[in-house]
The first five atom37 places (N, CA, C, CB, O) and aatype in JSON, in Angstrom:
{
  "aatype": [20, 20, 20, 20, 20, 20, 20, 20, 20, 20, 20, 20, 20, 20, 20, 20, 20, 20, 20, 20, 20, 20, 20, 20, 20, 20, 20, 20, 20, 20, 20, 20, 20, 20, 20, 20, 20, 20, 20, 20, 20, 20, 20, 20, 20, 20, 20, 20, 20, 20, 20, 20, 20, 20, 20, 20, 20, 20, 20, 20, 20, 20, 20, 20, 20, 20, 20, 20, 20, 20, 20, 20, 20, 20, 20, 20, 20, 20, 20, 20, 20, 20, 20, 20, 20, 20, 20, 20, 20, 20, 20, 20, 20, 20, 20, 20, 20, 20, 20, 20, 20, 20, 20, 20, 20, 20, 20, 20, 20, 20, 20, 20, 20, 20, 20, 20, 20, 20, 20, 20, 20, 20, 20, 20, 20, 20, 20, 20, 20, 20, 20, 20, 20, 20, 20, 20, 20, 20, 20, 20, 20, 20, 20],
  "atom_mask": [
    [1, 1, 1, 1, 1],
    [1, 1, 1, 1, 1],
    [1, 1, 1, 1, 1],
    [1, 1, 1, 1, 1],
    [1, 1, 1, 1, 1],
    [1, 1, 1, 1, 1],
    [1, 1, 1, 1, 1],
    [1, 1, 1, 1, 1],
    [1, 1, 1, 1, 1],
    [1, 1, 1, 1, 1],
    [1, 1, 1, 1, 1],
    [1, 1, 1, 1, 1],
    [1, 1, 1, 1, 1],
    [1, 1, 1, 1, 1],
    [1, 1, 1, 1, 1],
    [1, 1, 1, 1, 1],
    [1, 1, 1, 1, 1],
    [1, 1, 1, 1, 1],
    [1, 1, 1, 1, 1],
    [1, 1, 1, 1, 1],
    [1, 1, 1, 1, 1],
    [1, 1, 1, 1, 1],
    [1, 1, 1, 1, 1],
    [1, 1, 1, 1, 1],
    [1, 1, 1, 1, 1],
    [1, 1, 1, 1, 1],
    [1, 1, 1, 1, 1],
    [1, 1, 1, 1, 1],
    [1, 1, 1, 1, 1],
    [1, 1, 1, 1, 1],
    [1, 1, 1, 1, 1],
    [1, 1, 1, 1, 1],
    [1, 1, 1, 1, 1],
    [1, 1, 1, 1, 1],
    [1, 1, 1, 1, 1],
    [1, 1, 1, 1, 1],
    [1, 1, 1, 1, 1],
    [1, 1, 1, 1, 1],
    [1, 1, 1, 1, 1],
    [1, 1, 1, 1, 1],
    [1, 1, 1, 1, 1],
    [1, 1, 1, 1, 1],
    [1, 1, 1, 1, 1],
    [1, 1, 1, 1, 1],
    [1, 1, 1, 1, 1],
    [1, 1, 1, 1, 1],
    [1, 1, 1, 1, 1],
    [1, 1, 1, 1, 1],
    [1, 1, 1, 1, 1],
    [1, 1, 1, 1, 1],
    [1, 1, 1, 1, 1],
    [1, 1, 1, 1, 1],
    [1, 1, 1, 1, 1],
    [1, 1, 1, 1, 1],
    [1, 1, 1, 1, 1],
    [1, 1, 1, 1, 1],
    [1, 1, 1, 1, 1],
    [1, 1, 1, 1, 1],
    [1, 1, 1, 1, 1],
    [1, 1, 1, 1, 1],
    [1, 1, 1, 1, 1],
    [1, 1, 1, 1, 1],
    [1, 1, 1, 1, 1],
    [1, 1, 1, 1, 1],
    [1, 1, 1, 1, 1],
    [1, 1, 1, 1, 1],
    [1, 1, 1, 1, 1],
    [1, 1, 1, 1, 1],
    [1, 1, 1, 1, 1],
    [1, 1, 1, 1, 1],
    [1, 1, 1, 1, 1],
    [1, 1, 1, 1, 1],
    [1, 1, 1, 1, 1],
    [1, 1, 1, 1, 1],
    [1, 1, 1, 1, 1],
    [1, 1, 1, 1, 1],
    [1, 1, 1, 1, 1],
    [1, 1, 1, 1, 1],
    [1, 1, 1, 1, 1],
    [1, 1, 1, 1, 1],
    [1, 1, 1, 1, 1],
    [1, 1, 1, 1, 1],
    [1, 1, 1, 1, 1],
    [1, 1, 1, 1, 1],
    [1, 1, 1, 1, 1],
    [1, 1, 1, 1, 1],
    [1, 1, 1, 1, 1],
    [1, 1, 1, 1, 1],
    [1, 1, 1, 1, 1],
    [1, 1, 1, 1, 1],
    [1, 1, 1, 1, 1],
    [1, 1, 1, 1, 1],
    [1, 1, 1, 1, 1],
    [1, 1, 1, 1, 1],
    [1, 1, 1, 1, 1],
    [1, 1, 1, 1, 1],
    [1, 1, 1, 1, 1],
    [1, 1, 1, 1, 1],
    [1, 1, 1, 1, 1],
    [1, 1, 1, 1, 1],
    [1, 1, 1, 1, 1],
    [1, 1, 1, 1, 1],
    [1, 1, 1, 1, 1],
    [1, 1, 1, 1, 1],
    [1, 1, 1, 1, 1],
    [1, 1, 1, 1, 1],
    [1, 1, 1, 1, 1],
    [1, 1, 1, 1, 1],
    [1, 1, 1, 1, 1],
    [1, 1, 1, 1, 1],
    [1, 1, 1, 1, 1],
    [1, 1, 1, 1, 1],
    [1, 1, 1, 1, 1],
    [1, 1, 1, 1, 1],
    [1, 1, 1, 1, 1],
    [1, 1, 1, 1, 1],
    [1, 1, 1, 1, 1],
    [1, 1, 1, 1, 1],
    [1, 1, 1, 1, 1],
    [1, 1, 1, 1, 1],
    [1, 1, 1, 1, 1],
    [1, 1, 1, 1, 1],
    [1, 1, 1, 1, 1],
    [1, 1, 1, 1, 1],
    [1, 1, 1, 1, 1],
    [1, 1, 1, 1, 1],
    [1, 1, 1, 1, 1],
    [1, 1, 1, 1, 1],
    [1, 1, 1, 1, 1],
    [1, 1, 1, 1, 1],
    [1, 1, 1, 1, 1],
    [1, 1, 1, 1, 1],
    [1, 1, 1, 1, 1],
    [1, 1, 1, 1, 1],
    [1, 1, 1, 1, 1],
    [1, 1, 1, 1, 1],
    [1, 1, 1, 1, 1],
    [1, 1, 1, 1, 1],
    [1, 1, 1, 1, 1],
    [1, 1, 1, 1, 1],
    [1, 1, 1, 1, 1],
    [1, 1, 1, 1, 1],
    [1, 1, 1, 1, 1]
  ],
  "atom_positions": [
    [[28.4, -41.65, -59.36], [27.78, -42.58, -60.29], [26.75, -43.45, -59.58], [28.84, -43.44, -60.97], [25.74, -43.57, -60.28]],
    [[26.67, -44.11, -58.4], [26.38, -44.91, -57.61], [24.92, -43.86, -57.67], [27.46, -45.25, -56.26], [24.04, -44.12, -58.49]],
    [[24.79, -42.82, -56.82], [23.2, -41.98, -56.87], [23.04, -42.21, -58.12], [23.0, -40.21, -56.51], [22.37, -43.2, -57.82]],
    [[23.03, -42.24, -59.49], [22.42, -42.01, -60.39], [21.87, -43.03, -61.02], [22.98, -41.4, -60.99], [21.03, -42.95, -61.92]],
    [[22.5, -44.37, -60.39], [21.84, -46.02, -60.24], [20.9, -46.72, -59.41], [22.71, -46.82, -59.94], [20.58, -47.89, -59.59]],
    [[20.27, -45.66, -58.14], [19.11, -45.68, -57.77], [19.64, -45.84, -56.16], [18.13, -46.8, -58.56], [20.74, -46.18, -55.71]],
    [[18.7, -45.55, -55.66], [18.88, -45.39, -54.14], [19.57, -46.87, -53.52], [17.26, -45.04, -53.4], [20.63, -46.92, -52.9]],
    [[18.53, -48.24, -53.91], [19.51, -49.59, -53.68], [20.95, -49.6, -53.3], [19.57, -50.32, -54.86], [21.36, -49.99, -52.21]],
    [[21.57, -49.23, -54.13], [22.76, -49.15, -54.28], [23.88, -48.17, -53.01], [22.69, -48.65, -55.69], [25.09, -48.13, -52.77]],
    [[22.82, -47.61, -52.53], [23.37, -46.67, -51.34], [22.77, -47.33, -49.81], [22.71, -44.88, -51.61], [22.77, -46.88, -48.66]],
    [[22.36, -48.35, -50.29], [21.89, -49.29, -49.14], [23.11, -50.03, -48.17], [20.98, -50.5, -49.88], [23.69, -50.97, -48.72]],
    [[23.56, -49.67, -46.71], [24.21, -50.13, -46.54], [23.76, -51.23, -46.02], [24.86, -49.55, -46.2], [22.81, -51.19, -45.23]],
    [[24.52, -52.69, -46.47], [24.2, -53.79, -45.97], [25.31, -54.82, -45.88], [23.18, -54.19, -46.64], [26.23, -54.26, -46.48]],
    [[25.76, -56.01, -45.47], [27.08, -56.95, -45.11], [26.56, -58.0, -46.03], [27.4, -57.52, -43.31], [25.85, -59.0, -45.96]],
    [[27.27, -57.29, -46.97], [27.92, -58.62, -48.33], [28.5, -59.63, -48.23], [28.85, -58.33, -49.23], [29.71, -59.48, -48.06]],
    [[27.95, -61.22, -48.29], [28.34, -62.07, -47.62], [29.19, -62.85, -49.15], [27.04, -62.82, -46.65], [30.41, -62.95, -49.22]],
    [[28.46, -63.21, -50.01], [28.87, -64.15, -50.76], [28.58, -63.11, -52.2], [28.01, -65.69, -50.5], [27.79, -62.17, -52.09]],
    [[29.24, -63.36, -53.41], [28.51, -63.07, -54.48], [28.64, -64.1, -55.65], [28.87, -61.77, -54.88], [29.55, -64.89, -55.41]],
    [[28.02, -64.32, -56.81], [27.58, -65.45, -57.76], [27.85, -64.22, -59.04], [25.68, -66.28, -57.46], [27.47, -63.08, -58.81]],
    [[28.31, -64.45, -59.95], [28.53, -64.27, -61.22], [28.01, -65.37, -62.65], [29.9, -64.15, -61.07], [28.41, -66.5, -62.93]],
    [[27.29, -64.75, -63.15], [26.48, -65.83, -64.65], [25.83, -65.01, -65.05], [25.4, -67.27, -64.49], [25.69, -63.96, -64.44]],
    [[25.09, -65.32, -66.5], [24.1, -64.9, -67.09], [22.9, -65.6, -67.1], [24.43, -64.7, -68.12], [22.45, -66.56, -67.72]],
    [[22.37, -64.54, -65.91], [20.93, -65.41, -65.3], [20.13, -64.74, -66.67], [20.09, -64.83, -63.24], [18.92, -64.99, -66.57]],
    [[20.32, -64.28, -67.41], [18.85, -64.22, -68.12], [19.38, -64.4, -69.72], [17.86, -62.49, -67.8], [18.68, -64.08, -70.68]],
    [[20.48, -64.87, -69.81], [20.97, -65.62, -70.96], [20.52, -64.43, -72.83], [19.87, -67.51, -70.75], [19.95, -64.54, -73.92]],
    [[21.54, -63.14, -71.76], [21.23, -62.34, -73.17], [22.65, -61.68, -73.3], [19.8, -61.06, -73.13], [22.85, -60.6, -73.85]],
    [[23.82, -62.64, -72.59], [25.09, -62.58, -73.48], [25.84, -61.36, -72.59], [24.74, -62.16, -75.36], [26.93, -61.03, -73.06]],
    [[25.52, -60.78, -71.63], [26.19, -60.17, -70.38], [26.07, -60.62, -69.14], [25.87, -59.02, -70.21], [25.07, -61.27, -68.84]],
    [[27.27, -60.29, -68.0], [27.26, -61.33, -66.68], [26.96, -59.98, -65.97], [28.89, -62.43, -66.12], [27.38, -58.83, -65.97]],
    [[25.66, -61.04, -65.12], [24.96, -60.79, -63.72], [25.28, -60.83, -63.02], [24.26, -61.16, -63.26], [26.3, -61.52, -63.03]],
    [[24.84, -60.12, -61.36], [25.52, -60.45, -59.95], [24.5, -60.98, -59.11], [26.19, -59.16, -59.19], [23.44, -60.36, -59.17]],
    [[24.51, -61.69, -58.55], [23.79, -62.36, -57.27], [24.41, -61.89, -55.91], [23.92, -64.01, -57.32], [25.42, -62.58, -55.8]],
    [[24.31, -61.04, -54.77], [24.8, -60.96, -53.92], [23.95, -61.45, -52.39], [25.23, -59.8, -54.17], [22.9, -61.03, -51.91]],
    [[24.74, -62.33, -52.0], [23.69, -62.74, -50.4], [24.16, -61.27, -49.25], [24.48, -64.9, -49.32], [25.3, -60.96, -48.93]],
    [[23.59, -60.97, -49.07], [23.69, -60.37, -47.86], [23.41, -61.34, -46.48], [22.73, -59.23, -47.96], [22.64, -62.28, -46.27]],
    [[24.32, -60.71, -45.73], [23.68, -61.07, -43.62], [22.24, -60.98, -43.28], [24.27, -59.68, -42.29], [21.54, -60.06, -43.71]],
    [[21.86, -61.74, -42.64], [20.36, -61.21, -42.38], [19.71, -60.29, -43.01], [20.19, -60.74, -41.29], [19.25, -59.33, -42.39]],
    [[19.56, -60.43, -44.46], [18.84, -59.78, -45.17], [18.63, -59.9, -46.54], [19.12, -58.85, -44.96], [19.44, -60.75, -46.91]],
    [[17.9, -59.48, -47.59], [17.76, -60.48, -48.74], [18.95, -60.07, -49.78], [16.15, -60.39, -49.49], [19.73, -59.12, -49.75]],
    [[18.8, -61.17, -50.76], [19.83, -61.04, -51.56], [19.64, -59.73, -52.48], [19.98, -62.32, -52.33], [18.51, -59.25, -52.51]],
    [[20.71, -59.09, -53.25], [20.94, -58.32, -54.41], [20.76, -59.19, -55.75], [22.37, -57.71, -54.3], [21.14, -60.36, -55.66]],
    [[20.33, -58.87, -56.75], [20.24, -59.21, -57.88], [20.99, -58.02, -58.96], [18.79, -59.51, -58.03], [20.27, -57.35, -59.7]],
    [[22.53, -57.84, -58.96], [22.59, -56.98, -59.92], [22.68, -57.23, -61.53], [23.52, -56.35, -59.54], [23.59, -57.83, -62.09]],
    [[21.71, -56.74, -62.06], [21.74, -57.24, -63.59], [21.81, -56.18, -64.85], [20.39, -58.06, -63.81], [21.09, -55.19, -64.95]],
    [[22.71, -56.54, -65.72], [23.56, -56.36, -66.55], [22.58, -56.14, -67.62], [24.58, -57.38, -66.66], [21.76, -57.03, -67.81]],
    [[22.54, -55.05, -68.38], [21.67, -54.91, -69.87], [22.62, -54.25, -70.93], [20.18, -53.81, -69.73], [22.51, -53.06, -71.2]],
    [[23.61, -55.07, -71.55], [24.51, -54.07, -72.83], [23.62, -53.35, -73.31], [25.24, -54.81, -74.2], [22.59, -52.92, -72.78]],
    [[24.06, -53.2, -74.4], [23.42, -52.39, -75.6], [23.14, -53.88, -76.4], [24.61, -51.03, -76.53], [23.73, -54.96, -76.39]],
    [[22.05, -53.39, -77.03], [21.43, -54.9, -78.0], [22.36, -55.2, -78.88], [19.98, -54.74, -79.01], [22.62, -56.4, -79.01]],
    [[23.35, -53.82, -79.99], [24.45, -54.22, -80.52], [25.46, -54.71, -80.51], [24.67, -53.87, -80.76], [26.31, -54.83, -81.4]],
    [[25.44, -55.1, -79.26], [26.57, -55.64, -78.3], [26.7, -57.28, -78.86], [26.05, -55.49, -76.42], [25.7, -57.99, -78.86]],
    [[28.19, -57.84, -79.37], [28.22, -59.33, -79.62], [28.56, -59.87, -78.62], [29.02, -59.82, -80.59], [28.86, -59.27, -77.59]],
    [[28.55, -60.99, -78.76], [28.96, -61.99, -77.52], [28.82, -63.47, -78.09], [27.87, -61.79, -76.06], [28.37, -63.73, -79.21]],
    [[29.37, -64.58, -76.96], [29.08, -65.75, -77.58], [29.52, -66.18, -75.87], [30.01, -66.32, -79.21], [30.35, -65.77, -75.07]],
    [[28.36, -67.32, -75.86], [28.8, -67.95, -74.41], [28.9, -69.53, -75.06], [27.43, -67.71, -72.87], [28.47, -69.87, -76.16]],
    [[29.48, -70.23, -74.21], [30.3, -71.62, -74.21], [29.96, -72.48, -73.36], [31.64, -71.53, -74.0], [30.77, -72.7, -72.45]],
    [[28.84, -73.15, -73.38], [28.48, -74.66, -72.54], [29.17, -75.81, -72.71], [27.17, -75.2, -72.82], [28.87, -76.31, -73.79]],
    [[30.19, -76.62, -71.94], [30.84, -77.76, -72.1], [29.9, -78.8, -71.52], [32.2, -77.71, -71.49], [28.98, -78.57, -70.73]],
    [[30.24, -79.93, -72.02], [29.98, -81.23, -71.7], [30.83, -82.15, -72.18], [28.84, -81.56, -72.05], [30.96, -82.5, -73.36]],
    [[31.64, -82.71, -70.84], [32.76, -83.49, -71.04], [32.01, -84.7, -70.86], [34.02, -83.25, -70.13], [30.97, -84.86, -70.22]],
    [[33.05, -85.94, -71.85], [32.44, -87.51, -71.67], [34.04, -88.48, -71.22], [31.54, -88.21, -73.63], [34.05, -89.46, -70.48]],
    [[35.38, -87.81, -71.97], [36.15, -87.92, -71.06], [36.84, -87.55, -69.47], [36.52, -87.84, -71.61], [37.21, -88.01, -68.39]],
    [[36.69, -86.48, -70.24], [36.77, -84.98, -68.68], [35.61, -85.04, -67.64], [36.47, -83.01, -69.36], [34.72, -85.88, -67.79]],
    [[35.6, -84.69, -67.2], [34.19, -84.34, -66.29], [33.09, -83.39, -66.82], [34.59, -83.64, -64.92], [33.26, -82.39, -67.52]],
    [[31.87, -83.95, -66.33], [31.08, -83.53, -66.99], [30.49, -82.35, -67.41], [30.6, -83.97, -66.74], [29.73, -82.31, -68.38]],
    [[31.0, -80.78, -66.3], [30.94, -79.22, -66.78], [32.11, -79.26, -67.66], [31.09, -77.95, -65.52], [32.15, -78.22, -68.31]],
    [[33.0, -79.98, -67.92], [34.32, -79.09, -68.55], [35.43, -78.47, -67.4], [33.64, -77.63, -69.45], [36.57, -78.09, -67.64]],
    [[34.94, -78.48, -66.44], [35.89, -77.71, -65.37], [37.56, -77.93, -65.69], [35.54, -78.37, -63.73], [38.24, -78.81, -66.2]],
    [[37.72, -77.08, -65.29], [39.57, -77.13, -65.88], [39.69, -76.87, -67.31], [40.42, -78.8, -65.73], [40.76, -76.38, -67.66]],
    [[38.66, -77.13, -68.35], [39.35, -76.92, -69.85], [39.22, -75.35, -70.15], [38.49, -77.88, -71.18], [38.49, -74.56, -69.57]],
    [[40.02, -75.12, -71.09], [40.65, -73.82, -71.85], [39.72, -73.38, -72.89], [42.12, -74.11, -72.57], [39.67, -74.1, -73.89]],
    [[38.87, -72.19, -72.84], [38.1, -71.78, -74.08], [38.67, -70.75, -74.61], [36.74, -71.47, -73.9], [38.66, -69.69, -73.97]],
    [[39.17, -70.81, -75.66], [40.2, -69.63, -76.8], [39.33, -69.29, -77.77], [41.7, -70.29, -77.73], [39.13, -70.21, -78.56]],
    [[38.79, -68.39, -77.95], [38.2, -67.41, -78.59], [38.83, -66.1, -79.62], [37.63, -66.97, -77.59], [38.88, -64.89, -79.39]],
    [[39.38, -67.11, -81.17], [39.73, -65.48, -81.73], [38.71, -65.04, -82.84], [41.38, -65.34, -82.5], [38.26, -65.73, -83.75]],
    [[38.5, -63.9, -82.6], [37.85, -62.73, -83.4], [38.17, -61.32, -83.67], [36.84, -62.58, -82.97], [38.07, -60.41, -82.85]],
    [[38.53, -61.24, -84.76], [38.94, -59.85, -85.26], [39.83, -59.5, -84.78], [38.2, -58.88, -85.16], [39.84, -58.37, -84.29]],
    [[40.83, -60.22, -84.73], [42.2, -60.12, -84.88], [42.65, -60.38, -83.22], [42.67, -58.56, -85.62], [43.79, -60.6, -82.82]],
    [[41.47, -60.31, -82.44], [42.09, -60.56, -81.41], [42.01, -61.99, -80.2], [41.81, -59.44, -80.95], [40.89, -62.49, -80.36]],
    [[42.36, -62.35, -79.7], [42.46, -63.66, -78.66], [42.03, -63.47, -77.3], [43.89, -64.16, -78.49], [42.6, -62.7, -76.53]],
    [[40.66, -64.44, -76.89], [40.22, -64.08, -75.43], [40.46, -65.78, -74.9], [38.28, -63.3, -75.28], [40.23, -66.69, -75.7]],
    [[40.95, -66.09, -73.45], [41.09, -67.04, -72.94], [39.88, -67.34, -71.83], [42.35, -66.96, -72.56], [39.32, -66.39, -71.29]],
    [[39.7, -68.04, -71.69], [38.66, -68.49, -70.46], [38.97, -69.81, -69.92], [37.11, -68.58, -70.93], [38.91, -70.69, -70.78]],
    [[39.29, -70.23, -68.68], [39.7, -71.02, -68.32], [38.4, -71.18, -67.31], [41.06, -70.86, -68.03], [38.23, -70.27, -66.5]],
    [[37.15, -72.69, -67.3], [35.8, -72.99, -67.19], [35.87, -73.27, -65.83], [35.23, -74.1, -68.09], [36.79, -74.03, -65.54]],
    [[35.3, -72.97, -65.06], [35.4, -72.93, -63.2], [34.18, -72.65, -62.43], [36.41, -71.7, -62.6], [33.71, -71.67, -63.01]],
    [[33.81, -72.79, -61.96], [32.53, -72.79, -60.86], [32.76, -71.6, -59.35], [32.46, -74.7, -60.15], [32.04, -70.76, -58.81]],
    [[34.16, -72.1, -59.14], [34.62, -71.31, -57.97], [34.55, -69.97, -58.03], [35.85, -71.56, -57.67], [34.84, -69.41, -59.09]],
    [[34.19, -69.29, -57.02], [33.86, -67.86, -56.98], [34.69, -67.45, -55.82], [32.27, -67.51, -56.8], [35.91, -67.27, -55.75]],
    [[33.16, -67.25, -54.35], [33.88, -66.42, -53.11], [33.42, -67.41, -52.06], [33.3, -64.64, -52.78], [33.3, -68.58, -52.43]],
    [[33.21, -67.18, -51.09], [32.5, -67.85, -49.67], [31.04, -67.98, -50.35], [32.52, -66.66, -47.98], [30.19, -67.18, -50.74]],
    [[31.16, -69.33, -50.3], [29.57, -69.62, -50.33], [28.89, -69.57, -51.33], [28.87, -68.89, -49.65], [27.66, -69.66, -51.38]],
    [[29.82, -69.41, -52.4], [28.91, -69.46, -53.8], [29.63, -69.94, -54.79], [28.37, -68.11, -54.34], [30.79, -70.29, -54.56]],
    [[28.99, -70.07, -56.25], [29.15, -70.75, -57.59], [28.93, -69.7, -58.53], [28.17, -71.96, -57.86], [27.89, -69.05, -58.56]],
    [[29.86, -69.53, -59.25], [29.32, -69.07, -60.44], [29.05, -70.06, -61.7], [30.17, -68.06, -60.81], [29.21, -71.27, -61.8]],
    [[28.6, -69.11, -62.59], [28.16, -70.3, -64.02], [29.48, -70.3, -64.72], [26.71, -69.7, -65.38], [30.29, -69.51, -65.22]],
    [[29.29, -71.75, -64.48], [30.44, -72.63, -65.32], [30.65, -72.2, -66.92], [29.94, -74.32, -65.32], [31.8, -72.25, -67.35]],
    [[29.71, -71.83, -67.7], [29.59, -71.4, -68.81], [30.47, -70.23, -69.01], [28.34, -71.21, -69.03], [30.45, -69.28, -68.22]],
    [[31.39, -70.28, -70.25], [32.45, -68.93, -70.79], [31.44, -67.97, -71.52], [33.88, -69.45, -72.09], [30.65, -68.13, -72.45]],
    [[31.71, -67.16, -70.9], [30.92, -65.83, -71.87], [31.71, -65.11, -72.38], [30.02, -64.78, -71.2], [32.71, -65.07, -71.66]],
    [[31.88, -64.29, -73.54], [33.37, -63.55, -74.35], [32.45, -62.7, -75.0], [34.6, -64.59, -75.59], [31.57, -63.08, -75.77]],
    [[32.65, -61.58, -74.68], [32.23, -60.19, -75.35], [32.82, -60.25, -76.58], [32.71, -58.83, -74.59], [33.91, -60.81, -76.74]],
    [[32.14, -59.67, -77.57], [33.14, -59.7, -79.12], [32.94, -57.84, -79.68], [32.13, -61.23, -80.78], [33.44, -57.32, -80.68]],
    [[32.41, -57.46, -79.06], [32.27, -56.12, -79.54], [31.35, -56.03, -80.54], [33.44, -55.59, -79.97], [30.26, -56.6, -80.52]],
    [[31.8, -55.25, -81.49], [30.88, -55.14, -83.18], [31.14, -56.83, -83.89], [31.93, -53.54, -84.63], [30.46, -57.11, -84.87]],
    [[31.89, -57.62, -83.49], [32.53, -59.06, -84.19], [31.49, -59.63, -84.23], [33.65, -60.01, -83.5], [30.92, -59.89, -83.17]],
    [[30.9, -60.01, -85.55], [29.81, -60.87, -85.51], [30.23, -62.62, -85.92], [28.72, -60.16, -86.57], [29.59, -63.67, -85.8]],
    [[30.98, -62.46, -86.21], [31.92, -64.32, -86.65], [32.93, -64.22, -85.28], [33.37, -64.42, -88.79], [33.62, -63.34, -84.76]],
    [[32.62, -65.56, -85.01], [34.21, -66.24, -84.47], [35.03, -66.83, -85.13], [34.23, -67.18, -83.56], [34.84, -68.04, -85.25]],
    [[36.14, -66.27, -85.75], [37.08, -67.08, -86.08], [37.33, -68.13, -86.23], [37.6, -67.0, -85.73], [37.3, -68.84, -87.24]],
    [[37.7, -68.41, -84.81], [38.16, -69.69, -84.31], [37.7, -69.73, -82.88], [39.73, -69.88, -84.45], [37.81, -68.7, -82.22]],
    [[37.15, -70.9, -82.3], [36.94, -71.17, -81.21], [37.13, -72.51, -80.79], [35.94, -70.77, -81.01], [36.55, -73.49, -81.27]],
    [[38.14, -72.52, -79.7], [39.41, -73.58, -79.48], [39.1, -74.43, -78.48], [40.8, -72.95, -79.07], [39.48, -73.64, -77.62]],
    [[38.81, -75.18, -77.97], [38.36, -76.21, -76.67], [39.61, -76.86, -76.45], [37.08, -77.46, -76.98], [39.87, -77.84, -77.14]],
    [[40.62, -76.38, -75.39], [41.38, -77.31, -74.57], [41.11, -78.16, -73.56], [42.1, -76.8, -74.13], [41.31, -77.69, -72.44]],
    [[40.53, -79.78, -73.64], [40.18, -80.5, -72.46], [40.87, -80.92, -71.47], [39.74, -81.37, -72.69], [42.04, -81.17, -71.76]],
    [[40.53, -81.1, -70.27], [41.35, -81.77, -69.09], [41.82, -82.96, -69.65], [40.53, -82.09, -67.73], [43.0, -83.3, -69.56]],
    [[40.94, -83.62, -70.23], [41.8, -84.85, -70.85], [43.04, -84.71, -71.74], [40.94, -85.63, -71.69], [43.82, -85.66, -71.7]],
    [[43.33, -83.79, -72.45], [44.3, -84.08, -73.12], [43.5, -83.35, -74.68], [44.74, -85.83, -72.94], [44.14, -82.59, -75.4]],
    [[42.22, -83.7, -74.94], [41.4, -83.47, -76.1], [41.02, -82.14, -76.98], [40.35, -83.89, -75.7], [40.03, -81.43, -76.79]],
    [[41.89, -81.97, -77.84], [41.37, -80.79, -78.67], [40.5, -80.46, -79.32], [41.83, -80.54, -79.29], [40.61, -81.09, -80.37]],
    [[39.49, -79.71, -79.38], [38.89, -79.31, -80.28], [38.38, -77.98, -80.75], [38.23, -79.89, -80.19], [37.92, -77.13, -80.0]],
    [[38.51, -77.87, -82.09], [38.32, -76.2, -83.25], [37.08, -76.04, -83.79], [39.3, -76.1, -84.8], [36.54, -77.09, -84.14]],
    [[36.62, -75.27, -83.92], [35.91, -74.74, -84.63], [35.9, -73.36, -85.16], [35.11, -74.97, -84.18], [36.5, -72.44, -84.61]],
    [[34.91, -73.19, -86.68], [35.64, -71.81, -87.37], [34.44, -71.73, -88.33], [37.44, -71.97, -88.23], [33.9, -72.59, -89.02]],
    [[34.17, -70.22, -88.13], [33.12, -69.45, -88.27], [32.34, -69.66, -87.69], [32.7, -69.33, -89.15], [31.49, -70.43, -88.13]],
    [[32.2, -69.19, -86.58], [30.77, -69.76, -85.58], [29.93, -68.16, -85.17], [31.48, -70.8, -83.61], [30.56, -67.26, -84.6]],
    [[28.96, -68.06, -85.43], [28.05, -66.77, -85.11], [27.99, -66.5, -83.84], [26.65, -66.84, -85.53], [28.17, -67.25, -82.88]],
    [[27.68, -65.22, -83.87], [27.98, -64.8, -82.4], [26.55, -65.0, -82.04], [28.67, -63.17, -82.07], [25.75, -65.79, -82.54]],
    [[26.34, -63.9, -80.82], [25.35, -63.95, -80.32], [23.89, -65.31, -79.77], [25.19, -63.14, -81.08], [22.66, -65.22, -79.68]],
    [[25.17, -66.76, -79.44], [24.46, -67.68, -79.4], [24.72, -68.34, -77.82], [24.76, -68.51, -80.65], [25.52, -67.76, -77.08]],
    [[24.17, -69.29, -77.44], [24.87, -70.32, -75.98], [25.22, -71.6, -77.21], [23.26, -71.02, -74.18], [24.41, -72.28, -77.85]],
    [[26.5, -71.62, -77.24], [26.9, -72.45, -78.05], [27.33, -74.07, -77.02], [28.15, -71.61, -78.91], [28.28, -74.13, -76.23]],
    [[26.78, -74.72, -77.18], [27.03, -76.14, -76.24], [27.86, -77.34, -77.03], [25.41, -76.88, -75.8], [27.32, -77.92, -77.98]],
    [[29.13, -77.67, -76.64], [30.43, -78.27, -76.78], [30.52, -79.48, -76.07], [31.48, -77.41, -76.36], [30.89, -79.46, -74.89]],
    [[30.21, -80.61, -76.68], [30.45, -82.02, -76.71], [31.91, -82.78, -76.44], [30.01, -82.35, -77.95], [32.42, -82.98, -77.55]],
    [[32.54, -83.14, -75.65], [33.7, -83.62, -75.72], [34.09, -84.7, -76.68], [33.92, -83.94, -74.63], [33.86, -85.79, -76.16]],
    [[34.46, -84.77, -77.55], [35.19, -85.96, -78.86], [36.01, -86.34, -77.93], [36.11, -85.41, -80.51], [36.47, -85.72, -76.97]],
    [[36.26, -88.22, -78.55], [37.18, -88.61, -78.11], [38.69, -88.25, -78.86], [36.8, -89.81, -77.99], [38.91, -88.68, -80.0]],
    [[39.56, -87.54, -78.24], [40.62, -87.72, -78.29], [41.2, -86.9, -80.06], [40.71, -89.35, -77.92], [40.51, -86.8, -81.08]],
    [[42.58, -86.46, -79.87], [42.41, -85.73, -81.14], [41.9, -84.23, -81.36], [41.57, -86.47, -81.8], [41.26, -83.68, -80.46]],
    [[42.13, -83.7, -82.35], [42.0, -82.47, -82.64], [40.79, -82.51, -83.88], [43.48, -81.85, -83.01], [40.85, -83.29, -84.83]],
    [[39.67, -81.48, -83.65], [38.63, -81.48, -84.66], [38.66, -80.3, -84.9], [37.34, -81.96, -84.39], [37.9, -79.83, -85.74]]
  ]
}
């Protein structure tokens, strides 16, 4: 499989760190890889355009300000995806803090659940896919 993804890929080189996000913000995750004395990898991700998705930007005002530590619950079409919001990756790198959740053919979210470090709940229901949806921390309580 690897030959049929282009010669790059048969490049041997010492993989130092790698970064995970959606550097080009079209709803699939990218790779950033540093190599040793030598330049980085950019591996990038192209679904199929029919492909759903929904990514999740926090902004905490109790919590801290990525969201780090809170719980993103995602149900659609019968089924439940968890994401728990983190930065930490490998040696030397960050990934994007932002939840990304594949939905398949699912074009509604259900429900989409915000568990905060603080303690703070919040719901939402019917939310379209295919968006960077950005999440405000409420004080306190379930919305």
């Amino acid at each position: 499989m690897t030959a049929s993804l282009g010669s790059d890929l048969l490049r041997k080189e010492l993989g130092r760190a790698a970064a995970f996000g959606d550097l080009d913000n079209d709803g699939d995750l990218d790779v950033v890889i540093s190599n040793l004395d030598s330049t980085p990898w950019l591996l990038r991700c192209d679904s199929p355009k029919e492909a759903q998705w929904i990514t999740v930007r926090l902004i905490g005002t109790r919590s801290n300000r990525e969201g780090l530590g809170a719980r993103v619950i995602v149900r659609a079409g019968g089924l439940e995806q968890m994401q728990e919001v983190h930065q930490s990756g490998g040696f030397c790198s960050s990934n994007d803090p932002r939840a990304t959740f594949g939905l398949g053919a699912v074009a509604v979210v259900d429900e989409l659940e915000v568990r905060w470090p603080s303690g703070t709940v919040q719901k939402l229901t019917k939310v379209r896919s295919r968006q960077i949806l950005t999440i405000k921390e409420r004080d306190g309580g379930a919305n």
